[in-house]
C-alpha positions, 0 to 999 in steps of 0.5 A: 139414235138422234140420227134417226129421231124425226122417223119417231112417229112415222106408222105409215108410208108417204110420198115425203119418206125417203128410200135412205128412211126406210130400212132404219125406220123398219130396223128401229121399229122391229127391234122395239116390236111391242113400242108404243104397242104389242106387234106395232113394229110388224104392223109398220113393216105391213103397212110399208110391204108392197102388193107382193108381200101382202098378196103372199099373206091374202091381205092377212095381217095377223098371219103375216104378224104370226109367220114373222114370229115363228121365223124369228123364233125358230131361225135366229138368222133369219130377217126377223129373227135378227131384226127383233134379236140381232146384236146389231145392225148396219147400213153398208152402201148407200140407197142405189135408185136404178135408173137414176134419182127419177128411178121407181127401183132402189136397192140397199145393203145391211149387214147383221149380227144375230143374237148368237153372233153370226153375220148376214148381208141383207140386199133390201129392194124398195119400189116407188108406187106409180099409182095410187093408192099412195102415189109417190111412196116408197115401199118394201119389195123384197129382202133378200139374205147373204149366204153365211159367207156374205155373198148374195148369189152362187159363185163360180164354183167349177170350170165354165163351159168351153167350145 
């Protein structure tokens, strides 16, 4: 949409992109996966993934590539299989900077509908890069998925524990 038009030709992180940028940059980009070429909305999530991410695929970026289209393929619930072909897409809170606007840590909430009509939350983690290489930019720490309730942890279920 218009709202999100000046994240058009962004393929890489800079300390300029905002945390409010970076899941509708990465949403937009993997639902049109193959523009302007084939995998470039995977190759965008690569480049905006944290050492953790990447040290998980050895730095492989076809394997990476690869696992995201076997997840999306298999699960249609889960991340990629919602983000590349979900129905929708939402933003449902506001970036949250842990320790405030100088914090290096912001989380953010989304909400999903996947391509057979179930819902999933999602809590996305960012990290501001403290050195270089990419002084002061905002990457992809980790997304994390709702049960099929919506909740993000495990819930009280039995009595607690009494002296």
């Amino acid at each position: 949409s218009s709202r999100y038009a000046h994240l058009a030709n962004i393929t890489s992180p800079s300390p300029s992109i905002k945390p409010e940028d970076i899941i509708p940059l990465v949403m937009i980009a993997l639902k049109n996966n193959d523009v302007p070429d084939k995998d470039a909305g995977m190759k965008l999530v690569w480049e905006f993934a944290t050492d953790t991410t990447q040290y998980v695929f050895r730095n492989n970026r076809t394997e990476f590539i690869e696992s995201c289209h076997e997840t999306a393929e298999e699960f249609p619930t889960s991340f990629y299989g919602v983000a590349i072909n979900g129905q929708s897409w939402n933003i449902e809170t506001n970036v949250n900077r842990v320790g405030g606007e100088s914090g290096w840590i912001a989380t953010q909430v989304i909400k999903t509908v996947s391509s057979d009509g179930r819902l999933r939350r999602w809590q996305w983690e960012l990290r501001k890069n403290k050195r270089p290489p990419c002084l002061g930019c905002w990457k992809i720490e980790s997304i994390g998925s709702s049960d099929r309730n919506g909740y993000f942890e495990a819930r009280d279920r039995g009595r607690r524990w009494s002296n």
